[in-house]
NUFITI-844586 format. One line per field, with one value per residue: residue in three letters; y, x, z of N, C-alpha, C, CB in turn. Coordinates in Angstrom, 1 decimal. Atoms other than C-alpha are relative to their C-alpha. Glycine has a CB too. Layout:
semi = [ALA, ...]
n_north = [Y, ...]
n_east = [X, ...]
n_up = [Z, ...]
ca_north = [Y, ...]
ca_east = [X, ...]
ca_up = [Z, ...]
c_north = [Y, ...]
c_east = [X, ...]
c_up = [Z, ...]
cb_north = [Y, ...]
cb_east = [X, ...]
cb_up = [Z, ...]
//
This chain:
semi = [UNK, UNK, UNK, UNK, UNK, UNK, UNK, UNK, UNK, UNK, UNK, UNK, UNK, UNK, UNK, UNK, UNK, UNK, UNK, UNK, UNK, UNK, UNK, UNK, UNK, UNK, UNK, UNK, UNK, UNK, UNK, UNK, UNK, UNK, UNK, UNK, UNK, UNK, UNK, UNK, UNK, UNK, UNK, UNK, UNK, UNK, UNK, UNK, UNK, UNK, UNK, UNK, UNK, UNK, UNK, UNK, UNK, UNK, UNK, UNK, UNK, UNK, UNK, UNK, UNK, UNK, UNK, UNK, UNK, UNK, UNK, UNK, UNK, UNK, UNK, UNK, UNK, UNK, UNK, UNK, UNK, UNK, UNK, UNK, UNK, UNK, UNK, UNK, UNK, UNK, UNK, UNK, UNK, UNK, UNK, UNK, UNK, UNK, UNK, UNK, UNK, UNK, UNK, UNK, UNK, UNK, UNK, UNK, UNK, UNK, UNK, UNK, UNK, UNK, UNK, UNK, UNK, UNK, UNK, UNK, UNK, UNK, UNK, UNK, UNK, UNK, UNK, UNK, UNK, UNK, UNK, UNK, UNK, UNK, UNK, UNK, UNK, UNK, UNK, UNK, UNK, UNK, UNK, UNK, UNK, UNK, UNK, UNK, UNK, UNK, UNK, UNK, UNK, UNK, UNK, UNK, UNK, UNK, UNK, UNK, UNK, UNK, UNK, UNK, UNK, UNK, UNK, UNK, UNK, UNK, UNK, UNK, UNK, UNK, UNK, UNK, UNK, UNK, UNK, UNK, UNK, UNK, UNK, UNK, UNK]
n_north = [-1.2, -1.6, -1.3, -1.4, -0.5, -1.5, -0.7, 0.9, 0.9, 1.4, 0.1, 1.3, 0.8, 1.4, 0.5, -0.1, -1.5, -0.4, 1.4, 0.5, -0.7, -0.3, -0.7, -1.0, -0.4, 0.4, -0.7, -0.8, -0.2, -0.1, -0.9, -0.7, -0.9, 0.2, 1.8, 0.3, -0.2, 0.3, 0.9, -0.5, -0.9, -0.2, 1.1, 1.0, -0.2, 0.3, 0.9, 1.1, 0.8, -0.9, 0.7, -0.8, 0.5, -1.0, -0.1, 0.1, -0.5, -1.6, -0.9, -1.4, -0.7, 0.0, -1.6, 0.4, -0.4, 1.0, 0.4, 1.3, 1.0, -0.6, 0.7, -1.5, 0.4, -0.6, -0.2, 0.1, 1.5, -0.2, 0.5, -0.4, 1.0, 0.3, 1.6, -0.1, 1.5, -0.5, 0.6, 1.0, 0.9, 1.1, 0.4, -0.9, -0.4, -1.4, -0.3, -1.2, -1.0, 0.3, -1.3, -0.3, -1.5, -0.4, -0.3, 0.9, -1.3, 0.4, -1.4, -0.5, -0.9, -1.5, 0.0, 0.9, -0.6, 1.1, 0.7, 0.5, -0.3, 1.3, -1.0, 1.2, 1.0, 1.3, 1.2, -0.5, -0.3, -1.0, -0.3, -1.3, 0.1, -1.9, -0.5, 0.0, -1.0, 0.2, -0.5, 0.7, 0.4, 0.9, -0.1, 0.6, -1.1, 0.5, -1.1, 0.6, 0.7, 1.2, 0.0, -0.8, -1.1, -0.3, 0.7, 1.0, 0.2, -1.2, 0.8, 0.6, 1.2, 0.6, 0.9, 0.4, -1.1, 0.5, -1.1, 0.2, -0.5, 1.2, 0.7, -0.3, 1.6, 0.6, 0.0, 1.5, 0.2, 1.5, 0.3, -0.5, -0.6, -0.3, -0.8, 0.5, -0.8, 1.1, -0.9, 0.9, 0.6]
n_east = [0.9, -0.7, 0.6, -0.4, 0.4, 0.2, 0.5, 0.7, 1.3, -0.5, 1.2, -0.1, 0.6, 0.5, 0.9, 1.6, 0.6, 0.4, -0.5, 1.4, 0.5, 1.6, 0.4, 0.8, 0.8, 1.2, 1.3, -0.2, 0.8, -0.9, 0.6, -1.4, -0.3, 0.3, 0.2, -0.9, 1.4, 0.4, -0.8, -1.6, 0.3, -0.3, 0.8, -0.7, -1.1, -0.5, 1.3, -0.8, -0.3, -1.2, 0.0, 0.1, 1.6, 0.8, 0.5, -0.6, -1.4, 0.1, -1.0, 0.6, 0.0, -0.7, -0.4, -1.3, 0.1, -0.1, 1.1, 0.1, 0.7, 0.3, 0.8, 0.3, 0.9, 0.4, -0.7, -1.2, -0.1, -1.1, -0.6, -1.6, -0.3, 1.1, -0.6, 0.6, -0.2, -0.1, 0.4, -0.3, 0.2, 0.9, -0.8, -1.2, -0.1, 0.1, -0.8, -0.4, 0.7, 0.0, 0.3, -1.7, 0.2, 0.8, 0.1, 1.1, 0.2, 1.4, 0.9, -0.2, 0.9, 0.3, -1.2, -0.8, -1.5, -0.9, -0.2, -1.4, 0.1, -0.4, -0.8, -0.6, 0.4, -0.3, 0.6, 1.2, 0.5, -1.2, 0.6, -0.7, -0.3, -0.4, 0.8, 1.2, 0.7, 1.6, 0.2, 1.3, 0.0, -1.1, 0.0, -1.0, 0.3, -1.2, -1.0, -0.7, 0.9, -0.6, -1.7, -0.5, 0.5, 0.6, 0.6, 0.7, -0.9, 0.5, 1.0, -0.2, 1.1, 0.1, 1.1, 0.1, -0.1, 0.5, -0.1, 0.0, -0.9, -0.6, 0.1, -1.2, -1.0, -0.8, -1.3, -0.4, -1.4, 0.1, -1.3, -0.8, 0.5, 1.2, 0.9, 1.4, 0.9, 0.8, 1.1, 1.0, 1.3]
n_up = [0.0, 0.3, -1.4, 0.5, -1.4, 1.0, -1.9, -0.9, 0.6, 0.4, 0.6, 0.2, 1.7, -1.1, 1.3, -0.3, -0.5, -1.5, -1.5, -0.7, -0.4, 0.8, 1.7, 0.1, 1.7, 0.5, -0.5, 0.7, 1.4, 0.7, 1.2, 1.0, 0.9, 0.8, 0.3, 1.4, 0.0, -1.1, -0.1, -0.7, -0.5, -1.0, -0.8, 0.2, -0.4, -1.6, 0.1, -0.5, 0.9, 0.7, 1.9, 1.4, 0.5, -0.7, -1.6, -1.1, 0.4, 0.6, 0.8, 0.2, 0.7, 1.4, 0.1, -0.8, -1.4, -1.3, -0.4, -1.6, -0.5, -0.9, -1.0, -1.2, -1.2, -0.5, -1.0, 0.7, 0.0, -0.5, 1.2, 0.1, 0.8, 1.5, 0.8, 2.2, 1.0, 1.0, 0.3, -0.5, -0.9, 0.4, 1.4, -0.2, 0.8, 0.2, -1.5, 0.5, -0.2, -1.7, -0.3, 0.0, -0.9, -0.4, -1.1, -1.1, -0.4, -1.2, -0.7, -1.3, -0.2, 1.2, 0.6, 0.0, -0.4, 0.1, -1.2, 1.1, 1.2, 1.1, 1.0, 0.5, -0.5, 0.7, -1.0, 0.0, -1.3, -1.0, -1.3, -0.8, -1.8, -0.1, -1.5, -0.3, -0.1, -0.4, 1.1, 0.3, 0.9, 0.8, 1.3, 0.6, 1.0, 1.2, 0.7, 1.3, -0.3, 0.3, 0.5, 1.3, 0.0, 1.1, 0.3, -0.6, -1.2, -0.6, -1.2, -1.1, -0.1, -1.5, -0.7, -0.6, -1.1, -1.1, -0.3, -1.6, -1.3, -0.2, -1.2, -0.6, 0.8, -0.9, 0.5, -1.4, 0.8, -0.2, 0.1, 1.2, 1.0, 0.6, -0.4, 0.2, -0.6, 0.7, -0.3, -1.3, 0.7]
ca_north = [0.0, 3.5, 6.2, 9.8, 12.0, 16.0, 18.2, 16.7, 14.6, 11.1, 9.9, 6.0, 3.7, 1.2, -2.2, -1.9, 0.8, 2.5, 0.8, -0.5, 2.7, 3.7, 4.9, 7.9, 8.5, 6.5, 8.7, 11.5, 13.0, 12.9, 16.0, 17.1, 19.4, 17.6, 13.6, 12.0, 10.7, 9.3, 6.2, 7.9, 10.5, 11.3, 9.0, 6.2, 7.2, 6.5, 3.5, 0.9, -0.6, 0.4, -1.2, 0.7, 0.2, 2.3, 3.6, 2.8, 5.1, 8.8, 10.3, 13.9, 15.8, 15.8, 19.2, 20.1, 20.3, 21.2, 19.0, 17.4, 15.7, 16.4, 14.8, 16.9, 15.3, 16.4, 16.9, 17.3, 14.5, 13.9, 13.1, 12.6, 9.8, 9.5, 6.4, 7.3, 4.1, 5.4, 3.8, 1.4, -0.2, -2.0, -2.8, -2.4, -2.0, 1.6, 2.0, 5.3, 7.1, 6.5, 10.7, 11.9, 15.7, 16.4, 17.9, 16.5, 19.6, 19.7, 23.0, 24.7, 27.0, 29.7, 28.6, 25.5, 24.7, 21.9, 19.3, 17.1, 17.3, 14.3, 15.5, 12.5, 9.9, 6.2, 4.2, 3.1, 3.4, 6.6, 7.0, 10.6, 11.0, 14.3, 16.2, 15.0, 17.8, 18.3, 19.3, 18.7, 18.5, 16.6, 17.5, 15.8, 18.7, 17.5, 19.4, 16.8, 13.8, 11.5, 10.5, 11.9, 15.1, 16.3, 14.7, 11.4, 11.9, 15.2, 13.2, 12.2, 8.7, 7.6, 4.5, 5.0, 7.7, 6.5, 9.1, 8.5, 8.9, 7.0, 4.8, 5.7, 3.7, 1.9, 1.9, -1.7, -1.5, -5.0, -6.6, -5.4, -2.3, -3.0, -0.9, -2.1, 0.1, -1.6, 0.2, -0.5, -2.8]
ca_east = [0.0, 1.5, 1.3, 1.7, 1.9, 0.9, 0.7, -1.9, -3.5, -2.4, -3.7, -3.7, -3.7, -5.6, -7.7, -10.8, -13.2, -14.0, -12.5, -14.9, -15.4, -19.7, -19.7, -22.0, -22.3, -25.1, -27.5, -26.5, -27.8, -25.5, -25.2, -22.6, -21.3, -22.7, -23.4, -21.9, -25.7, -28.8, -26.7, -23.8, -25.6, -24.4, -26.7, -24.7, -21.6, -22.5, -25.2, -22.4, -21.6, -18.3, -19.0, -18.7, -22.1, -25.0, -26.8, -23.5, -21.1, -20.8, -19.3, -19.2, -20.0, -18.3, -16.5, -13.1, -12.4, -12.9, -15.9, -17.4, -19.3, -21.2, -22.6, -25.0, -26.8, -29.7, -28.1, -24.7, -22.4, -18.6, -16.2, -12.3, -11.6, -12.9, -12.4, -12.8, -13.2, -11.9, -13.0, -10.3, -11.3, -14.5, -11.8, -8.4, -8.2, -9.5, -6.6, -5.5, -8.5, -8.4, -9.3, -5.4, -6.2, -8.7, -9.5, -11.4, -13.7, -16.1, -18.7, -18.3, -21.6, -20.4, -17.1, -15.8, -12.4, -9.7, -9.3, -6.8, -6.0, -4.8, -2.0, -0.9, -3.4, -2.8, -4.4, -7.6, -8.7, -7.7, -8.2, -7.5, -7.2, -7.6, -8.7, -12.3, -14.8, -18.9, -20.2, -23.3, -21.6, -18.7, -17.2, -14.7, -13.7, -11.7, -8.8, -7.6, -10.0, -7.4, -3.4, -3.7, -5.3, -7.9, -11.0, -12.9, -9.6, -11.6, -14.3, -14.2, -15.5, -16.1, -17.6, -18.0, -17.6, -17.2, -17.1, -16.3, -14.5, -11.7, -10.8, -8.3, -4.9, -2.8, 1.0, 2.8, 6.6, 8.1, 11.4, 14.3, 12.8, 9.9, 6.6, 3.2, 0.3, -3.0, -6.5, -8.7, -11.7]
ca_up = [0.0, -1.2, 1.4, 0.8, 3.7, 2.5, 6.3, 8.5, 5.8, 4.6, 1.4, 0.8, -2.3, -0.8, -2.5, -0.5, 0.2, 3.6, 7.0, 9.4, 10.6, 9.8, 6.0, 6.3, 2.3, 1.7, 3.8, 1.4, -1.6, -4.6, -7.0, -9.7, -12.1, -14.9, -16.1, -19.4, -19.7, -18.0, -16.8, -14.9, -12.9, -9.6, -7.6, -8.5, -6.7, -2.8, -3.7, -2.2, -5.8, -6.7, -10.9, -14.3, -14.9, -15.5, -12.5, -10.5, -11.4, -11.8, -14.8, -15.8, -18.7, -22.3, -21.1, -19.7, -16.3, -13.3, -12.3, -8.7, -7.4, -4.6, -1.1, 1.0, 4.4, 5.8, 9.2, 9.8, 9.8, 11.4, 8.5, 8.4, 6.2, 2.2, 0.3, -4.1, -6.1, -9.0, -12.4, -12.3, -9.1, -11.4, -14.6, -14.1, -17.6, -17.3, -14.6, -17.2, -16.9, -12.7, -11.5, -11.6, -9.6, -7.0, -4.2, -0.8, 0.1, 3.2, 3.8, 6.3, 5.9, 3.6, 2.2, 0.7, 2.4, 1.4, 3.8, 1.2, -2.0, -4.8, -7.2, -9.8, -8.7, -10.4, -7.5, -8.1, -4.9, -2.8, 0.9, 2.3, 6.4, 7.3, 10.8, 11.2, 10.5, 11.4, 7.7, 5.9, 2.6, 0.6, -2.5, -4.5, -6.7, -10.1, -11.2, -13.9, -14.7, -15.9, -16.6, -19.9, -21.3, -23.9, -25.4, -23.7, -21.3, -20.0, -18.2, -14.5, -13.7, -10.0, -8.8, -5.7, -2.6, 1.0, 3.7, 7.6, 10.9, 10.6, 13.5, 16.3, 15.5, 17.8, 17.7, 19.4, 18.9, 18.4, 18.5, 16.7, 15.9, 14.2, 14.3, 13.9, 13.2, 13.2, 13.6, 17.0, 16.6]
c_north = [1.2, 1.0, 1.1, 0.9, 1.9, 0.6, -0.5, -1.0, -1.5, -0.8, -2.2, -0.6, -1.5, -1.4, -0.2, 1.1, 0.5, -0.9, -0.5, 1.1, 0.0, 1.1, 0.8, 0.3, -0.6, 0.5, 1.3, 0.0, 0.5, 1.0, -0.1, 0.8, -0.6, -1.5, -0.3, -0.7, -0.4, -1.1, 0.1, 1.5, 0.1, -0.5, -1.7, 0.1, 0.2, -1.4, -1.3, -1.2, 0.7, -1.2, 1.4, -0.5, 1.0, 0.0, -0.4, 0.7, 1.5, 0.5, 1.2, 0.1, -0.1, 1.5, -0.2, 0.4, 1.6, -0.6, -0.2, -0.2, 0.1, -0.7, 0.9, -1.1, 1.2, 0.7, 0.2, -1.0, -0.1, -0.3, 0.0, -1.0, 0.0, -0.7, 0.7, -1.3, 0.5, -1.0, -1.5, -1.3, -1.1, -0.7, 0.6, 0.4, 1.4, 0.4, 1.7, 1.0, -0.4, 2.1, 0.1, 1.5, 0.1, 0.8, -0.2, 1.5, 0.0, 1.9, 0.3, 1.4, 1.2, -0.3, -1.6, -0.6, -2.1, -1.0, -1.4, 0.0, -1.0, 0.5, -1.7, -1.4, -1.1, -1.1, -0.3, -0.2, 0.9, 0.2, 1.3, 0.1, 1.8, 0.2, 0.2, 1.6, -0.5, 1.0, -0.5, 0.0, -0.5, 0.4, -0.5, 0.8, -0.2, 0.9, -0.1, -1.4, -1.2, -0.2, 1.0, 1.3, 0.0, -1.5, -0.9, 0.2, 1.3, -0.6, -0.5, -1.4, -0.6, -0.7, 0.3, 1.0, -0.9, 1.0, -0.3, 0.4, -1.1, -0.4, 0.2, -1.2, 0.3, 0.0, -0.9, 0.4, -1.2, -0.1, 0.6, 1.2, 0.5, 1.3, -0.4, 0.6, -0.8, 1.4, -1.0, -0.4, 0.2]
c_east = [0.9, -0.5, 0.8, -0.2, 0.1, -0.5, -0.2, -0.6, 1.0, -0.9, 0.5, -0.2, 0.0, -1.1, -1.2, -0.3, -0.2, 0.3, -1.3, -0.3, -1.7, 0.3, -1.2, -0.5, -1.3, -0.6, 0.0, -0.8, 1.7, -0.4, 1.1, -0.3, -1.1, -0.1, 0.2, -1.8, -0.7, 0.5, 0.7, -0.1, 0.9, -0.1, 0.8, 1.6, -0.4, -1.5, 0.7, 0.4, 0.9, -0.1, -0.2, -1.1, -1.0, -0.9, 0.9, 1.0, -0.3, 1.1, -0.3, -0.3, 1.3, 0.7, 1.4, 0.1, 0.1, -0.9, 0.1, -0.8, -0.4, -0.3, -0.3, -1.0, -1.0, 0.2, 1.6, 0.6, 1.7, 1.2, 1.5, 0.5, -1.4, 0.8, -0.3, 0.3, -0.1, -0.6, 0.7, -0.2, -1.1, 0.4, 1.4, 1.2, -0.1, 0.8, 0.3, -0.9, -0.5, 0.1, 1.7, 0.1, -1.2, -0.2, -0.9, -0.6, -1.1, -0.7, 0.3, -0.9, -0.3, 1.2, 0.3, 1.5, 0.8, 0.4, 1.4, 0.1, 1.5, 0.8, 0.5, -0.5, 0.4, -0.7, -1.4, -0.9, 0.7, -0.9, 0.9, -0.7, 0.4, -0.6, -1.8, -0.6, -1.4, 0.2, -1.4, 0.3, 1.5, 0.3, 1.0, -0.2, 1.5, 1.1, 0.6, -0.5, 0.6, 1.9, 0.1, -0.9, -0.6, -1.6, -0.6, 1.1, -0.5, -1.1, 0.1, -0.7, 0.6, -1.1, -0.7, 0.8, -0.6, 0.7, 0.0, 0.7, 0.8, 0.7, 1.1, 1.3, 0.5, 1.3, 0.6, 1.5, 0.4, 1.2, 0.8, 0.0, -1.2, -1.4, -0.9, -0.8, -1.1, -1.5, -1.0, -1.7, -0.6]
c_up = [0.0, 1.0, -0.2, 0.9, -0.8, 1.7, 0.6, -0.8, -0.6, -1.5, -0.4, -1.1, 0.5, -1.5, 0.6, 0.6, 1.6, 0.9, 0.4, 0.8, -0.9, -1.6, 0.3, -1.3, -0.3, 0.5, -0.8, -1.0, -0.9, -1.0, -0.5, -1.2, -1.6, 0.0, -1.7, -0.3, 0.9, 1.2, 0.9, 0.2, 1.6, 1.2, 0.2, 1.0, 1.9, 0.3, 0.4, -1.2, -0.6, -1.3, -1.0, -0.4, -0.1, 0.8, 1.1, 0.1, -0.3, -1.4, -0.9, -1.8, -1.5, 0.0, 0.9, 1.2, 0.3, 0.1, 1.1, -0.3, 1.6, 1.3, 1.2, 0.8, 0.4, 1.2, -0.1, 0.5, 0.3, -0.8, -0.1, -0.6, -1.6, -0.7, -1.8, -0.3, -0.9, -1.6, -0.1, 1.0, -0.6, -1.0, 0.0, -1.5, -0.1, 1.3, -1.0, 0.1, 2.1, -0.2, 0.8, 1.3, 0.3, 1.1, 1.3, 0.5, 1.1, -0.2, 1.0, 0.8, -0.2, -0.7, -0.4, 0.5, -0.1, 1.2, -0.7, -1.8, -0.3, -1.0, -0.7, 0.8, -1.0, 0.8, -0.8, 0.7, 0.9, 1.6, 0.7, 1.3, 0.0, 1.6, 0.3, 0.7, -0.1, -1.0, -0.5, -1.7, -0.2, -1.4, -0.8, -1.2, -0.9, -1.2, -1.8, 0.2, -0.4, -0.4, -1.2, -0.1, -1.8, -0.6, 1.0, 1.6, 1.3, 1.0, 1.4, 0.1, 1.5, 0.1, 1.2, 1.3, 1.4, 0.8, 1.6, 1.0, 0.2, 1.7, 1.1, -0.7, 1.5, -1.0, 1.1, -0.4, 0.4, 0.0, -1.0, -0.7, -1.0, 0.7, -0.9, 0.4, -0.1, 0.7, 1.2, -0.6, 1.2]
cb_north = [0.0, 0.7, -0.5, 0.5, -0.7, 0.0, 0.8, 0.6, 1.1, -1.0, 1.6, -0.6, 0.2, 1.1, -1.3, -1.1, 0.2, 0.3, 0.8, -1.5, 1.0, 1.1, -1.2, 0.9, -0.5, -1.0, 0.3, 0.1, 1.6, -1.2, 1.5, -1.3, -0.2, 0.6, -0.5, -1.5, -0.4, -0.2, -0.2, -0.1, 0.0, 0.6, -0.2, 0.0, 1.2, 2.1, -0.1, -0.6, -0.4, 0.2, -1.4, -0.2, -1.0, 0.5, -0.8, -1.0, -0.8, 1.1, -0.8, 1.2, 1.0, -0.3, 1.4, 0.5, -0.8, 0.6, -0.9, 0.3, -1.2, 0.7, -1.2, 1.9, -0.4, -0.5, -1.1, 1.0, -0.7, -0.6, 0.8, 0.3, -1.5, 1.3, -2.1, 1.2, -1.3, 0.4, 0.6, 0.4, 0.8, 0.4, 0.6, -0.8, -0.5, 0.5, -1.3, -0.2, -0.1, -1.5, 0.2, 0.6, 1.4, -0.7, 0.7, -1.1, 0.9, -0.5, 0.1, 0.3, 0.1, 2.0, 0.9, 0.0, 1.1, 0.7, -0.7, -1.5, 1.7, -0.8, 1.5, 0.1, 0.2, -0.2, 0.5, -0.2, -1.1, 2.1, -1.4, 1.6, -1.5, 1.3, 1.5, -1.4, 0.9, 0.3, -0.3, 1.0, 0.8, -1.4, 1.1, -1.5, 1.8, -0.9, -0.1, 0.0, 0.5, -0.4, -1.7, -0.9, 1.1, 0.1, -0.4, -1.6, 0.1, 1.0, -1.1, 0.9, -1.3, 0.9, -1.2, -1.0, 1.5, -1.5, 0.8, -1.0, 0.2, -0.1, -1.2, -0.2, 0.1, -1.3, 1.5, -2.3, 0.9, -0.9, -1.2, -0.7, -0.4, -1.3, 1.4, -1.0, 1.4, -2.4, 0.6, 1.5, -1.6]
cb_east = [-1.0, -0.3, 0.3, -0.7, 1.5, -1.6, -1.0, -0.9, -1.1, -0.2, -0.1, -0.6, 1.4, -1.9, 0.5, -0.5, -1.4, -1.3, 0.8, 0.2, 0.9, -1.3, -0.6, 0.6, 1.0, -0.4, 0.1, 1.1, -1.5, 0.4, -0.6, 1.0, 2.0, 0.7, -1.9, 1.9, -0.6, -0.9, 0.6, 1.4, -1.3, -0.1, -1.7, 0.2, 0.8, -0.2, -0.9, -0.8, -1.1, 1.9, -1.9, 1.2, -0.7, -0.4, -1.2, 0.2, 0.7, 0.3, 0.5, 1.3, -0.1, -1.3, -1.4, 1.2, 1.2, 0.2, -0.5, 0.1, 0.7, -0.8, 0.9, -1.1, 0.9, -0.7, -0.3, 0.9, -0.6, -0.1, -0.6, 0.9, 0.0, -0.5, -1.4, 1.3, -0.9, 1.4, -0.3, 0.5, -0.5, -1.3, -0.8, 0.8, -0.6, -1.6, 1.9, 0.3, -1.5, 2.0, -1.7, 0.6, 0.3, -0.4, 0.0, 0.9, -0.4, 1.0, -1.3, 1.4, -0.1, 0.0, 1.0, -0.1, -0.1, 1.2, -1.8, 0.3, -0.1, -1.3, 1.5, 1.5, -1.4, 1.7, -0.3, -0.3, -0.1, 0.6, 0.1, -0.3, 1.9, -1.1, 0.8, -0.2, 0.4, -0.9, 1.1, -1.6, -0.5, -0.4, -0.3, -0.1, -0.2, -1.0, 1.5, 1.8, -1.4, -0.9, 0.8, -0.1, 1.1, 1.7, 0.5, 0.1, 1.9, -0.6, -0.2, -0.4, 0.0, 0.0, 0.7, 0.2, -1.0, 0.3, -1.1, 0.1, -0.9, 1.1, 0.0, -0.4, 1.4, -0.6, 0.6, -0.7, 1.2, -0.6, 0.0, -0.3, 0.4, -0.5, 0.3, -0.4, -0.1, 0.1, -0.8, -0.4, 0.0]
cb_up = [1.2, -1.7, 2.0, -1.2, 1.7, -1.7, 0.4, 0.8, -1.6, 1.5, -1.8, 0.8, -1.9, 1.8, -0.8, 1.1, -0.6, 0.3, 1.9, 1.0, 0.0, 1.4, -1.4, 0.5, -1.3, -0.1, 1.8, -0.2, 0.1, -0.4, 0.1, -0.8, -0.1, -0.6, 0.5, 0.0, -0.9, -0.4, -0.9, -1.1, -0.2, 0.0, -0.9, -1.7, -1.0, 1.5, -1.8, 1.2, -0.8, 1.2, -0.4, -1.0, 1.1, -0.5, 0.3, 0.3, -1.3, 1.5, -0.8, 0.7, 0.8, -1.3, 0.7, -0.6, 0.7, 1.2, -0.5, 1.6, -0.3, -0.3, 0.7, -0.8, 1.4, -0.2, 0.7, 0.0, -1.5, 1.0, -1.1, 1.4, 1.2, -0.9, 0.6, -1.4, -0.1, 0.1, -0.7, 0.0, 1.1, -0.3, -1.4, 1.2, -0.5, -0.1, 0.5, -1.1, -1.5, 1.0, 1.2, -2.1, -0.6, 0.0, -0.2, 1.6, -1.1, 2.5, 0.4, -0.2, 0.8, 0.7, 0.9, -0.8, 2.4, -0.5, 0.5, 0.3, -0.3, -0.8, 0.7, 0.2, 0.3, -0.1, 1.8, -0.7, 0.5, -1.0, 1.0, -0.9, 0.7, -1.6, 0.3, 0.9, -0.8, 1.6, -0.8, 0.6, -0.7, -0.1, -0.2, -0.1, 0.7, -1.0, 1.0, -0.1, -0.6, -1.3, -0.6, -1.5, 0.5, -1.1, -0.7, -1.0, -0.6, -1.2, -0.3, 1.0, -1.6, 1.0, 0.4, -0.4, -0.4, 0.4, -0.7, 0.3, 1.4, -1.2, -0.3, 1.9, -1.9, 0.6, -0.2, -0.5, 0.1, -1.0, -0.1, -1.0, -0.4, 0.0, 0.2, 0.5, -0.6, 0.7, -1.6, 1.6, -0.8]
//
């Protein structure tokens, strides 16, 4: 697992989605910038089916970046871990169009404000760890929608948004040296 440490935030290139912390996204409402058609609206991206399929998958608009993608609760909701299943994660054929630049954005009740941000993604699964915030929205806001540039490569395509409090960690040190992190169950 690739680990990228950026200030306070940590972003992971992980192969499964959201810990065992509670996934909060599915109580959300999904909006975005735009949809490539009826198929790969925005609704599809916290419906717990990370597949390239339509109705499970969000993908934007036939236009060039920036796009997002949105997640707004009726209430607000405690959030410091977000899993992306990029499109690769349902075909790892489409590992090249995997969402390359983004940004993790929470509300904050008049201002959008960065909480981490993805520069040269390739995973296709990313988990950003940031300092759990009370928000009533989510926005995964797309700088650069793929490795390459121009045309079909202009599109964002996300399976799959998971959104939580990730879990305190533990730290054991072991013989020799070692160091073992593991997360509390």
């Amino acid at each position: 697992m690739a680990k990228i440490r950026v200030a306070a935030m940590v972003v992971l290139a992980a192969a499964a989605s959201v810990s065992a912390a509670v996934n909060v996204a599915p109580s959300a409402t999904a909006t975005a910038s735009s949809a490539y058609g009826p198929g790969y609206t925005a609704e599809g991206v916290n419906d717990g089916v990370a597949a390239w399929q339509p109705g499970n998958a969000w993908c934007s608009g036939e236009t060039a970046e920036p796009h997002w993608v949105q997640l707004t609760w009726a209430d607000p909701v405690l959030i410091g871990e977000v899993t992306v299943d990029h499109i690769g994660a349902g075909n790892s054929a489409y590992a090249a169009l995997n969402t390359a630049d983004y940004l993790v954005q929470t509300w904050d009740g008049s201002d959008w404000i960065t909480n981490a941000s993805v520069i040269g993604n390739t995973a296709n699964t990313t988990v950003s760890i940031f300092d759990a915030v009370t928000t009533t929205q989510l926005r995964l806001y797309v700088t650069k929608a793929a490795q390459m540039d121009g045309g079909d490569y202009d599109m964002a395509r996300i399976l799959e948004i998971g959104a939580a409090v990730p879990e305190p960690m533990t730290v054991a040190l072991l013989g020799l040296g070692g160091l073992l992190v593991r997360r509390r169950t």
